[in-house]
C-alpha positions in Angstrom: -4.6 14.3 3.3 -2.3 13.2 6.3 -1.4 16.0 8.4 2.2 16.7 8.1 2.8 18.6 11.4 2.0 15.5 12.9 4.9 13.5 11.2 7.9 12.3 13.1 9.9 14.3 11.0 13.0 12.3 12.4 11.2 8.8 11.1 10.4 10.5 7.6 14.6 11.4 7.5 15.7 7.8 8.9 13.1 6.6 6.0 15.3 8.1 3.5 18.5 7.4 4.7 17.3 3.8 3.5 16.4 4.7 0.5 19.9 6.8 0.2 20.8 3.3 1.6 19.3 1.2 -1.2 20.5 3.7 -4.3 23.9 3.4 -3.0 23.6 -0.2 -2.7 22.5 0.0 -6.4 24.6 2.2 -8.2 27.6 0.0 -6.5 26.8 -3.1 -7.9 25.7 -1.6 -11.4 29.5 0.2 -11.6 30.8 -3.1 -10.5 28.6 -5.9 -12.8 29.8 -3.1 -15.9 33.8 -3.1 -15.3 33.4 -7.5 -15.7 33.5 -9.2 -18.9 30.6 -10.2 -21.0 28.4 -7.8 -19.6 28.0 -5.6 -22.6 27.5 -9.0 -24.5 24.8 -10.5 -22.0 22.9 -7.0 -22.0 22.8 -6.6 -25.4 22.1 -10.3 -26.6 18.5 -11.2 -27.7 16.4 -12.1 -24.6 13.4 -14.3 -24.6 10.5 -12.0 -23.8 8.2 -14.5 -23.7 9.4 -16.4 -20.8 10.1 -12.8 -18.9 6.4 -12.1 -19.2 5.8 -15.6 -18.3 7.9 -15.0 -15.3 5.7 -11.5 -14.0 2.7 -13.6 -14.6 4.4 -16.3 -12.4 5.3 -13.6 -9.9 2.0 -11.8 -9.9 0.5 -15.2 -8.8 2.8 -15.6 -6.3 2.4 -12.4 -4.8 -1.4 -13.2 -5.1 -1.3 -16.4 -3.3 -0.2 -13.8 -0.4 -3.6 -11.9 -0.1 -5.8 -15.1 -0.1 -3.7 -16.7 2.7 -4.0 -13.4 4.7 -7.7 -13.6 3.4 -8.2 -16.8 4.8 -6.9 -15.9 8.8 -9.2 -13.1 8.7 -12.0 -15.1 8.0 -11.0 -17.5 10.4 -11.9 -15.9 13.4 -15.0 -14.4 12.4 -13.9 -10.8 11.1 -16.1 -10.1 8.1 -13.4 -9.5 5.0 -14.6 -10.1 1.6 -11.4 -11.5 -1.0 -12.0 -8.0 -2.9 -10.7 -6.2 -0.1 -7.8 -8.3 0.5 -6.6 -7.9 -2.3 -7.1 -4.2 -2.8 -5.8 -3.9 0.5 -3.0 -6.4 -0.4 -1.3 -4.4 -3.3 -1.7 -1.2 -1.7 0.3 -2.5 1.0 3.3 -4.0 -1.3 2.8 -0.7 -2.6 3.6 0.8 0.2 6.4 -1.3 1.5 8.2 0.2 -2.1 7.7 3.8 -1.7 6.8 4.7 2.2 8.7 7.7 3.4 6.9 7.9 7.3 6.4 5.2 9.4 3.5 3.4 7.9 4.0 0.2 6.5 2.3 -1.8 4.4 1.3 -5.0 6.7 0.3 -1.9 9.5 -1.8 -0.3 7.0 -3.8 -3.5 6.3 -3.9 -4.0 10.8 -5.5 -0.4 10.6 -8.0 -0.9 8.0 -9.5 -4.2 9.7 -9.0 -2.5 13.4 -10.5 0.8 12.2 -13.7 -1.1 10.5 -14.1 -3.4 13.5 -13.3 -1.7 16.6 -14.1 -4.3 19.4 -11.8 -6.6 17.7 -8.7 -4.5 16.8 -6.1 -7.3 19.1 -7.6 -9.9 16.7 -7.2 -8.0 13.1 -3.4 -6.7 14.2 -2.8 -10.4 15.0 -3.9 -12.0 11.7 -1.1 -9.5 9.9 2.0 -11.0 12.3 1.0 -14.6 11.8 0.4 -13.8 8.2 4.3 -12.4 8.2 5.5 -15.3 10.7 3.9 -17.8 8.3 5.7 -16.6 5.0 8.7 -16.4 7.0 8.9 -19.7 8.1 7.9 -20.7 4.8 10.5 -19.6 3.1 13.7 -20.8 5.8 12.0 -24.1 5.1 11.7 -23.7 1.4 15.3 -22.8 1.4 16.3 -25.6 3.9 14.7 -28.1 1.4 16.5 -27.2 -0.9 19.7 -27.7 0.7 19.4 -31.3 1.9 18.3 -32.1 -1.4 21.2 -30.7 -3.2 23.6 -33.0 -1.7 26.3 -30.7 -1.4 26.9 -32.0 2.4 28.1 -35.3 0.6 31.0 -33.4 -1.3 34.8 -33.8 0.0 37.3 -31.4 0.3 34.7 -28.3 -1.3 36.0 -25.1 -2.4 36.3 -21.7 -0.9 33.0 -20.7 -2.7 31.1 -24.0 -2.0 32.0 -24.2 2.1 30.5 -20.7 2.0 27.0 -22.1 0.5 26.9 -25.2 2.8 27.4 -23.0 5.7 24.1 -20.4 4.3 22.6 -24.1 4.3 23.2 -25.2 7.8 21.9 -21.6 8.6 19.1 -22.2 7.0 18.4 -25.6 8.5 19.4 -24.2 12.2 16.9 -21.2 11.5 14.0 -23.9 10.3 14.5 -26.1 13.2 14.3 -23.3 15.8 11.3 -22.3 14.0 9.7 -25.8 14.1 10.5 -25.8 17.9 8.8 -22.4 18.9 6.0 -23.8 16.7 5.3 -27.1 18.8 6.3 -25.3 21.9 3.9 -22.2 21.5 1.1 -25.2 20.0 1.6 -27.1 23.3 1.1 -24.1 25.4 -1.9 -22.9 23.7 -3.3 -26.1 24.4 -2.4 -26.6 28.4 -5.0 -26.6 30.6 -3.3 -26.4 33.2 -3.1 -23.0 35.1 0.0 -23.3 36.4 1.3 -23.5 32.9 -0.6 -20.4 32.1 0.5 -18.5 35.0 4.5 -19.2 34.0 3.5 -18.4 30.3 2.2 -14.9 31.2 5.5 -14.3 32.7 7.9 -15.7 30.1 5.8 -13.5 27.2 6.3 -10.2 29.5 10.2 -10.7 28.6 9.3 -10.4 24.8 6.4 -7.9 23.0 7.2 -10.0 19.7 6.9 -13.0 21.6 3.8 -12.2 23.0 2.2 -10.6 19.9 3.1 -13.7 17.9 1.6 -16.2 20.8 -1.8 -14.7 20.7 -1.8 -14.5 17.2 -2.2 -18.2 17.2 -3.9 -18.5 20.4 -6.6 -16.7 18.1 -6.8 -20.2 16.1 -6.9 -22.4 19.2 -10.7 -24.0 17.7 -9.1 -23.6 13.8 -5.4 -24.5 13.9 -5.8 -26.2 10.4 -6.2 -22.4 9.0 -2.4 -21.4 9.9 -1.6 -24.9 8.6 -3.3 -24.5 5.6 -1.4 -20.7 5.3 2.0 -22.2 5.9 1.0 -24.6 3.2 0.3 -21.2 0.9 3.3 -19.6 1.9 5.5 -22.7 0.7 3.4 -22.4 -2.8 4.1 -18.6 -2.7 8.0 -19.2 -2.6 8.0 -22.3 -4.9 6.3 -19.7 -7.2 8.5 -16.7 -6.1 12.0 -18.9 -6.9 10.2 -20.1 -10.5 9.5 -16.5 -11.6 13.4 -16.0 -10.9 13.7 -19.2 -12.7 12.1 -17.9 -15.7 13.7 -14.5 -16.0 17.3 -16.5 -16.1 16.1 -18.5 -18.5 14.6 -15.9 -21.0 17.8 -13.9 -20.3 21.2 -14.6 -22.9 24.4 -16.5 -21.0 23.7 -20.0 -19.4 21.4 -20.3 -16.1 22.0 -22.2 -13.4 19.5 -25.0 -12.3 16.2 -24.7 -11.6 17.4 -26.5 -8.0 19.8 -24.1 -7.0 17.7 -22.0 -7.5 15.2 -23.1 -5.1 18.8 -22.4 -3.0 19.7 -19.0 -3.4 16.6 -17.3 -3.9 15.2 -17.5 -1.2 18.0 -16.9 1.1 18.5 -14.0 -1.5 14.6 -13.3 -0.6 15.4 -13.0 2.8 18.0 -10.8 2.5 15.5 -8.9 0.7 13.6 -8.5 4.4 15.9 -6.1 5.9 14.4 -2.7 6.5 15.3 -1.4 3.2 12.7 -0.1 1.0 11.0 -3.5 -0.3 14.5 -5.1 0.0 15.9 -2.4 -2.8 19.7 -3.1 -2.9 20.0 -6.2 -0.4 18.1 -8.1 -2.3 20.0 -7.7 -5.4 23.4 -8.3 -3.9 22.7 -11.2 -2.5 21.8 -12.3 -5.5 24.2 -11.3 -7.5 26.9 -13.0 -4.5 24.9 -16.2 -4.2 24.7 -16.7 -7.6 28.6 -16.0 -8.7 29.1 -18.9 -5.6 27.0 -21.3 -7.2 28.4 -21.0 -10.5 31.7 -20.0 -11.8 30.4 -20.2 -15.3 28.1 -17.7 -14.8 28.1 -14.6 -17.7 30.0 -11.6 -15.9 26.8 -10.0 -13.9 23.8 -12.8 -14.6 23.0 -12.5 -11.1 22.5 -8.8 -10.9 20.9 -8.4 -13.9 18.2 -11.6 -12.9 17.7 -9.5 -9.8 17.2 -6.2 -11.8 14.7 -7.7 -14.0 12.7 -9.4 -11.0 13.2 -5.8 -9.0 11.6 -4.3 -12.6 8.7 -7.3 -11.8 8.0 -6.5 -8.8 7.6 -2.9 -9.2 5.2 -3.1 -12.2 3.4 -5.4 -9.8 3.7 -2.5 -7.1 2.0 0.2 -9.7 -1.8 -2.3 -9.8 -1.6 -0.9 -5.9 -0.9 2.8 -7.1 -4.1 2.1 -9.2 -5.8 0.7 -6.0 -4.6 4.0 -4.3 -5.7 6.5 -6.7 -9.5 5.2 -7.1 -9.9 5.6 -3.2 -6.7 8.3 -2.5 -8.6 9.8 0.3 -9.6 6.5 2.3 -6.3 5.7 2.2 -4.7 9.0 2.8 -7.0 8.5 6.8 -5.9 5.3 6.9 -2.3 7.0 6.8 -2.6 9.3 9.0 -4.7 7.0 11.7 -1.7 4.9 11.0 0.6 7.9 12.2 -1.1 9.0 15.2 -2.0 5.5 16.5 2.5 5.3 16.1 3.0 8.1 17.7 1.0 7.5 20.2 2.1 4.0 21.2 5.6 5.6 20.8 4.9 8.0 23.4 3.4 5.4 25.9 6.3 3.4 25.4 8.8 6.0 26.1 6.7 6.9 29.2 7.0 3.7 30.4 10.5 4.1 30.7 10.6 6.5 32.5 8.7 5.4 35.1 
Protein backbone atom coordinates (compact mmCIF):
# COMPACT_ATOMS: atom_id res chain seq x y z
CA UNK A 1 0.00 0.00 0.00
CA UNK A 2 1.31 3.64 -0.55
CA UNK A 3 2.62 5.18 2.56
CA UNK A 4 0.44 7.85 3.52
CA UNK A 5 2.88 9.90 5.78
CA UNK A 6 4.56 10.42 2.75
CA UNK A 7 1.68 12.20 0.98
CA UNK A 8 1.73 15.93 0.25
CA UNK A 9 -1.18 16.21 2.26
CA UNK A 10 -1.59 19.88 0.79
CA UNK A 11 -1.67 18.10 -3.02
CA UNK A 12 -4.29 15.41 -1.68
CA UNK A 13 -6.58 18.77 -0.36
CA UNK A 14 -5.99 20.89 -3.71
CA UNK A 15 -7.02 17.36 -5.46
CA UNK A 16 -10.32 17.67 -3.88
CA UNK A 17 -11.02 21.11 -4.17
CA UNK A 18 -11.29 20.00 -7.95
CA UNK A 19 -13.39 17.44 -7.37
CA UNK A 20 -15.49 19.95 -4.96
CA UNK A 21 -14.80 21.94 -8.28
CA UNK A 22 -16.33 19.53 -10.71
CA UNK A 23 -19.60 18.59 -8.34
CA UNK A 24 -20.32 22.13 -8.22
CA UNK A 25 -19.87 22.54 -11.77
CA UNK A 26 -22.38 19.70 -12.00
CA UNK A 27 -25.04 20.21 -9.75
CA UNK A 28 -25.24 23.86 -11.45
CA UNK A 29 -25.90 22.86 -14.73
CA UNK A 30 -28.31 19.97 -13.70
CA UNK A 31 -30.51 22.80 -11.42
CA UNK A 32 -30.30 24.91 -14.51
CA UNK A 33 -31.02 22.21 -17.73
CA UNK A 34 -34.25 21.18 -15.10
CA UNK A 35 -35.92 24.93 -14.62
CA UNK A 36 -35.96 24.89 -19.00
CA UNK A 37 -38.68 23.64 -20.93
CA UNK A 38 -38.87 20.18 -22.46
CA UNK A 39 -36.58 18.81 -20.24
CA UNK A 40 -38.96 16.48 -18.29
CA UNK A 41 -40.23 15.56 -21.91
CA UNK A 42 -36.67 14.80 -23.52
CA UNK A 43 -35.74 12.73 -20.26
CA UNK A 44 -38.55 10.86 -20.08
CA UNK A 45 -39.13 10.07 -23.97
CA UNK A 46 -38.17 6.66 -25.32
CA UNK A 47 -34.40 6.62 -26.22
CA UNK A 48 -32.75 4.37 -28.71
CA UNK A 49 -30.61 2.12 -26.72
CA UNK A 50 -29.26 0.51 -29.39
CA UNK A 51 -27.37 3.31 -30.90
CA UNK A 52 -26.23 4.41 -27.10
CA UNK A 53 -24.50 1.10 -26.78
CA UNK A 54 -23.35 1.52 -30.27
CA UNK A 55 -21.94 4.79 -29.15
CA UNK A 56 -19.76 3.13 -25.88
CA UNK A 57 -18.61 0.54 -28.29
CA UNK A 58 -17.58 3.55 -30.60
CA UNK A 59 -16.03 5.24 -27.66
CA UNK A 60 -14.27 2.20 -26.24
CA UNK A 61 -12.49 2.02 -29.64
CA UNK A 62 -11.66 5.31 -29.57
CA UNK A 63 -10.16 5.30 -26.37
CA UNK A 64 -8.40 2.05 -27.53
CA UNK A 65 -6.89 3.49 -30.59
CA UNK A 66 -5.06 5.62 -27.63
CA UNK A 67 -3.04 2.67 -26.08
CA UNK A 68 -1.82 1.20 -29.47
CA UNK A 69 -0.50 4.77 -30.57
CA UNK A 70 1.27 5.04 -27.23
CA UNK A 71 2.21 1.26 -27.90
CA UNK A 72 3.66 2.05 -31.03
CA UNK A 73 6.27 5.13 -29.67
CA UNK A 74 7.41 2.72 -27.11
CA UNK A 75 8.41 0.28 -29.50
CA UNK A 76 9.88 2.71 -31.59
CA UNK A 77 12.85 3.32 -29.82
CA UNK A 78 13.73 -0.03 -28.68
CA UNK A 79 11.95 -0.29 -25.18
CA UNK A 80 10.54 -3.73 -24.97
CA UNK A 81 6.48 -3.24 -24.37
CA UNK A 82 4.19 -5.93 -25.33
CA UNK A 83 0.35 -4.40 -26.63
CA UNK A 84 -0.96 -6.36 -23.33
CA UNK A 85 0.66 -4.11 -21.26
CA UNK A 86 -0.28 -1.06 -22.96
CA UNK A 87 -3.37 -1.60 -22.69
CA UNK A 88 -3.54 -2.80 -19.03
CA UNK A 89 -1.44 0.00 -18.38
CA UNK A 90 -3.63 2.23 -20.63
CA UNK A 91 -7.01 1.86 -18.69
CA UNK A 92 -5.52 2.00 -15.43
CA UNK A 93 -4.23 5.20 -16.23
CA UNK A 94 -7.77 6.74 -17.62
CA UNK A 95 -8.70 5.16 -14.48
CA UNK A 96 -6.78 7.14 -12.66
CA UNK A 97 -7.11 10.46 -14.40
CA UNK A 98 -11.16 9.84 -12.98
CA UNK A 99 -10.62 9.12 -9.40
CA UNK A 100 -6.87 10.28 -8.29
CA UNK A 101 -6.89 12.10 -5.04
CA UNK A 102 -2.66 12.66 -4.65
CA UNK A 103 -0.56 13.70 -7.20
CA UNK A 104 -0.21 10.75 -9.46
CA UNK A 105 -1.67 10.79 -12.67
CA UNK A 106 -2.49 8.63 -15.02
CA UNK A 107 0.05 9.37 -18.10
CA UNK A 108 2.87 9.62 -14.95
CA UNK A 109 1.88 6.28 -13.84
CA UNK A 110 2.42 4.71 -17.20
CA UNK A 111 6.24 7.05 -17.39
CA UNK A 112 6.88 5.13 -13.95
CA UNK A 113 5.99 1.72 -14.96
CA UNK A 114 8.29 1.83 -18.22
CA UNK A 115 11.14 3.85 -16.18
CA UNK A 116 10.92 1.57 -13.20
CA UNK A 117 11.12 -1.74 -15.61
CA UNK A 118 13.93 -0.20 -17.60
CA UNK A 119 16.08 1.87 -15.60
CA UNK A 120 18.94 3.07 -18.04
CA UNK A 121 16.32 4.41 -20.21
CA UNK A 122 13.93 6.23 -17.88
CA UNK A 123 14.46 10.00 -20.13
CA UNK A 124 13.35 7.85 -23.07
CA UNK A 125 10.03 6.01 -21.48
CA UNK A 126 8.94 9.62 -19.72
CA UNK A 127 9.33 11.08 -23.24
CA UNK A 128 7.16 8.60 -25.17
CA UNK A 129 4.07 9.65 -22.59
CA UNK A 130 4.48 13.73 -23.49
CA UNK A 131 4.61 13.13 -27.21
CA UNK A 132 1.93 10.67 -26.84
CA UNK A 133 -0.19 13.69 -25.01
CA UNK A 134 1.36 16.45 -27.55
CA UNK A 135 0.22 14.20 -30.36
CA UNK A 136 -3.61 13.82 -29.27
CA UNK A 137 -3.44 17.31 -28.58
CA UNK A 138 -2.61 18.58 -31.78
CA UNK A 139 -4.84 16.13 -33.13
CA UNK A 140 -7.70 17.27 -31.85
CA UNK A 141 -7.10 21.49 -32.53
CA UNK A 142 -6.75 20.22 -36.06
CA UNK A 143 -9.69 17.98 -35.94
CA UNK A 144 -11.59 20.81 -34.74
CA UNK A 145 -10.01 23.30 -37.10
CA UNK A 146 -11.21 21.04 -39.96
CA UNK A 147 -14.20 21.25 -39.12
CA UNK A 148 -14.52 24.84 -39.12
CA UNK A 149 -13.19 25.69 -42.66
CA UNK A 150 -15.44 23.20 -43.85
CA UNK A 151 -18.52 24.46 -42.25
CA UNK A 152 -18.54 27.54 -44.15
CA UNK A 153 -19.68 29.69 -41.52
CA UNK A 154 -16.80 32.39 -42.42
CA UNK A 155 -18.90 32.85 -45.73
CA UNK A 156 -22.10 34.01 -43.67
CA UNK A 157 -23.06 38.00 -43.53
CA UNK A 158 -24.14 39.93 -40.94
CA UNK A 159 -24.14 36.48 -38.28
CA UNK A 160 -25.86 36.52 -35.00
CA UNK A 161 -24.74 37.11 -31.49
CA UNK A 162 -24.49 33.27 -31.04
CA UNK A 163 -22.84 32.48 -34.47
CA UNK A 164 -19.91 35.43 -34.16
CA UNK A 165 -19.27 33.64 -30.93
CA UNK A 166 -18.65 30.10 -32.76
CA UNK A 167 -16.57 31.60 -35.73
CA UNK A 168 -14.44 33.27 -33.18
CA UNK A 169 -13.93 29.41 -31.06
CA UNK A 170 -13.06 28.70 -34.96
CA UNK A 171 -10.42 31.16 -35.69
CA UNK A 172 -9.04 30.01 -32.17
CA UNK A 173 -8.90 26.87 -33.20
CA UNK A 174 -7.26 27.53 -36.52
CA UNK A 175 -4.59 30.10 -34.69
CA UNK A 176 -3.95 27.26 -32.10
CA UNK A 177 -3.35 24.53 -35.12
CA UNK A 178 -1.14 26.86 -37.04
CA UNK A 179 1.10 27.58 -34.09
CA UNK A 180 1.22 24.02 -33.57
CA UNK A 181 2.14 23.18 -37.17
CA UNK A 182 4.91 25.85 -36.74
CA UNK A 183 6.61 24.51 -33.49
CA UNK A 184 6.23 21.19 -35.41
CA UNK A 185 8.45 22.18 -38.56
CA UNK A 186 10.57 24.39 -36.35
CA UNK A 187 11.46 21.70 -33.61
CA UNK A 188 11.71 19.00 -36.98
CA UNK A 189 14.22 21.38 -38.60
CA UNK A 190 16.32 21.64 -35.46
CA UNK A 191 16.37 18.10 -34.75
CA UNK A 192 17.76 17.72 -38.05
CA UNK A 193 20.68 20.62 -38.09
CA UNK A 194 24.00 19.61 -38.21
CA UNK A 195 25.27 22.40 -37.55
CA UNK A 196 26.72 23.13 -34.05
CA UNK A 197 26.10 26.42 -33.86
CA UNK A 198 22.48 25.68 -34.24
CA UNK A 199 22.81 23.26 -31.38
CA UNK A 200 24.59 25.44 -29.16
CA UNK A 201 21.69 28.34 -29.52
CA UNK A 202 19.07 25.52 -29.13
CA UNK A 203 20.46 24.40 -25.77
CA UNK A 204 19.95 27.84 -24.64
CA UNK A 205 16.52 28.67 -25.98
CA UNK A 206 15.13 25.06 -24.27
CA UNK A 207 16.76 26.25 -20.83
CA UNK A 208 13.94 29.12 -20.89
CA UNK A 209 11.24 26.36 -21.03
CA UNK A 210 11.18 22.67 -19.07
CA UNK A 211 7.97 21.85 -21.31
CA UNK A 212 9.83 23.00 -24.14
CA UNK A 213 12.60 21.04 -23.58
CA UNK A 214 10.84 17.86 -22.43
CA UNK A 215 8.65 18.01 -25.58
CA UNK A 216 11.99 18.64 -28.01
CA UNK A 217 13.70 15.45 -26.89
CA UNK A 218 10.73 13.57 -27.01
CA UNK A 219 10.95 13.77 -30.65
CA UNK A 220 14.60 14.03 -30.87
CA UNK A 221 14.09 10.38 -29.61
CA UNK A 222 12.51 9.57 -33.29
CA UNK A 223 15.24 11.41 -35.15
CA UNK A 224 16.04 7.67 -37.27
CA UNK A 225 11.88 6.93 -37.08
CA UNK A 226 9.94 10.23 -37.57
CA UNK A 227 7.27 8.25 -39.55
CA UNK A 228 6.28 6.68 -36.02
CA UNK A 229 4.95 10.23 -34.45
CA UNK A 230 3.46 10.66 -38.04
CA UNK A 231 1.83 7.63 -38.02
CA UNK A 232 0.50 8.50 -34.10
CA UNK A 233 -0.73 11.93 -35.16
CA UNK A 234 -2.46 9.97 -37.92
CA UNK A 235 -4.14 7.74 -34.80
CA UNK A 236 -4.91 10.60 -32.78
CA UNK A 237 -7.00 12.27 -35.69
CA UNK A 238 -8.85 8.54 -35.91
CA UNK A 239 -9.18 8.69 -32.11
CA UNK A 240 -11.19 12.16 -32.30
CA UNK A 241 -13.11 11.28 -35.49
CA UNK A 242 -14.19 8.34 -33.29
CA UNK A 243 -14.49 10.32 -30.05
CA UNK A 244 -16.94 13.19 -31.91
CA UNK A 245 -19.08 9.94 -33.58
CA UNK A 246 -19.66 8.28 -30.20
CA UNK A 247 -21.14 11.90 -29.25
CA UNK A 248 -22.76 11.64 -32.47
CA UNK A 249 -24.48 8.48 -31.69
CA UNK A 250 -25.58 9.21 -28.16
CA UNK A 251 -27.58 12.49 -29.72
CA UNK A 252 -28.93 10.49 -32.08
CA UNK A 253 -30.33 7.59 -29.85
CA UNK A 254 -31.52 10.33 -27.48
CA UNK A 255 -35.43 11.92 -27.98
CA UNK A 256 -35.54 15.88 -29.39
CA UNK A 257 -33.75 16.55 -32.82
CA UNK A 258 -29.72 16.44 -33.04
CA UNK A 259 -27.77 18.58 -34.63
CA UNK A 260 -25.39 17.45 -37.61
CA UNK A 261 -23.12 15.03 -37.59
CA UNK A 262 -20.70 18.18 -38.94
CA UNK A 263 -21.10 20.36 -36.24
CA UNK A 264 -20.49 18.05 -34.43
CA UNK A 265 -17.05 17.39 -35.51
CA UNK A 266 -17.21 21.39 -34.25
CA UNK A 267 -18.09 21.52 -30.83
CA UNK A 268 -16.84 18.41 -29.58
CA UNK A 269 -13.88 18.62 -29.70
CA UNK A 270 -13.38 22.10 -28.54
CA UNK A 271 -15.91 20.73 -25.88
CA UNK A 272 -13.14 17.85 -25.49
CA UNK A 273 -10.64 20.26 -24.88
CA UNK A 274 -12.26 21.98 -22.37
CA UNK A 275 -12.52 18.73 -20.91
CA UNK A 276 -8.35 18.97 -20.43
CA UNK A 277 -8.40 21.41 -17.69
CA UNK A 278 -7.16 19.99 -14.46
CA UNK A 279 -10.44 18.79 -13.35
CA UNK A 280 -10.88 15.30 -12.54
CA UNK A 281 -11.12 13.67 -16.16
CA UNK A 282 -12.63 16.99 -17.32
CA UNK A 283 -15.76 16.29 -14.73
CA UNK A 284 -17.93 19.54 -15.03
CA UNK A 285 -15.87 21.51 -17.86
CA UNK A 286 -16.46 19.21 -20.16
CA UNK A 287 -20.11 19.08 -19.81
CA UNK A 288 -20.60 22.83 -19.92
CA UNK A 289 -19.00 23.40 -22.74
CA UNK A 290 -21.06 21.27 -24.16
CA UNK A 291 -24.07 22.08 -23.13
CA UNK A 292 -22.99 26.14 -24.22
CA UNK A 293 -21.60 25.01 -27.58
CA UNK A 294 -24.31 23.13 -28.40
CA UNK A 295 -27.33 25.76 -27.34
CA UNK A 296 -25.00 28.20 -29.93
CA UNK A 297 -25.17 25.93 -32.71
CA UNK A 298 -28.74 25.37 -32.52
CA UNK A 299 -31.58 27.32 -31.22
CA UNK A 300 -33.82 24.40 -31.90
CA UNK A 301 -32.22 22.37 -29.63
CA UNK A 302 -34.71 20.44 -26.83
CA UNK A 303 -34.23 22.52 -23.44
CA UNK A 304 -30.93 20.69 -22.03
CA UNK A 305 -29.83 18.18 -25.19
CA UNK A 306 -26.46 19.37 -24.76
CA UNK A 307 -26.06 18.47 -21.13
CA UNK A 308 -27.78 15.53 -21.11
CA UNK A 309 -25.45 14.25 -24.51
CA UNK A 310 -22.61 15.16 -22.17
CA UNK A 311 -24.10 13.21 -19.15
CA UNK A 312 -24.58 10.11 -21.13
CA UNK A 313 -21.00 10.30 -22.71
CA UNK A 314 -19.61 11.23 -18.93
CA UNK A 315 -21.80 7.84 -17.94
CA UNK A 316 -19.54 6.16 -21.19
CA UNK A 317 -16.65 7.09 -20.17
CA UNK A 318 -16.84 6.08 -16.74
CA UNK A 319 -18.06 2.51 -17.47
CA UNK A 320 -15.03 2.60 -19.75
CA UNK A 321 -12.96 3.79 -16.63
CA UNK A 322 -14.26 0.69 -14.31
CA UNK A 323 -12.33 -2.18 -17.25
CA UNK A 324 -9.16 -0.19 -15.45
CA UNK A 325 -10.60 -0.74 -11.82
CA UNK A 326 -10.68 -4.48 -13.04
CA UNK A 327 -6.99 -4.05 -14.32
CA UNK A 328 -6.28 -2.60 -10.76
CA UNK A 329 -7.79 -5.09 -8.70
CA UNK A 330 -6.07 -8.39 -10.38
CA UNK A 331 -2.56 -6.63 -9.72
CA UNK A 332 -3.66 -4.01 -6.62
CA UNK A 333 -0.38 -4.32 -5.13
CA UNK A 334 1.92 -3.65 -8.30
CA UNK A 335 0.08 -0.83 -8.79
CA UNK A 336 -0.30 0.31 -5.25
CA UNK A 337 4.35 0.58 -5.71
CA UNK A 338 3.89 2.05 -8.69
CA UNK A 339 1.87 4.76 -6.67
CA UNK A 340 3.87 5.33 -4.18
CA UNK A 341 7.27 5.37 -6.50
CA UNK A 342 5.16 7.79 -8.31
CA UNK A 343 4.86 9.90 -4.97
CA UNK A 344 8.33 9.95 -3.76
CA UNK A 345 9.90 10.33 -7.24
CA UNK A 346 7.23 13.96 -7.03
CA UNK A 347 8.22 14.82 -4.03
CA UNK A 348 11.47 14.49 -4.66
CA UNK A 349 11.79 16.45 -7.89
CA UNK A 350 9.53 18.93 -5.98
CA UNK A 351 12.10 19.35 -3.41
CA UNK A 352 15.05 19.82 -6.00
CA UNK A 353 13.06 22.26 -7.64
CA UNK A 354 12.33 24.42 -4.77
CA UNK A 355 16.03 24.13 -3.83
CA UNK A 356 16.96 25.36 -6.86
CA UNK A 357 15.32 28.43 -6.11
CA UNK A 358 16.77 29.19 -3.48
CA UNK A 359 20.06 29.07 -4.58
Amino acid sequence: MPSYRNMDWKKVAWNLLKFGISLTIIAFLTYKVQQEKGFDALLNQPKDWFLLALAAIVMLGSISLTFVRWYLLVRAIDIPFSLKDAFRLGFIGYLFTFLTVGVVGGDLLKAIFLAREHKDRKGRAIGTVILDRALGLYALIIVASLAYLYSGWESIENPSEEMARLIFLGRTTITLATLGTLFIVIFVVMIYSAKQRWKENIDQWLETSKLLARLYHAVELYRQNIWIPCLGFLLGICTHGLGTLAVYLVAVGLPGKALQLGDFFMISPIATLAGSLPLPGGLGAYESALHFLYNLVSQEADSGQGFIIAACIRVITILIALIGGAYYLYGRREVDNLVEQAETMFGSAEEGTQDQEKL
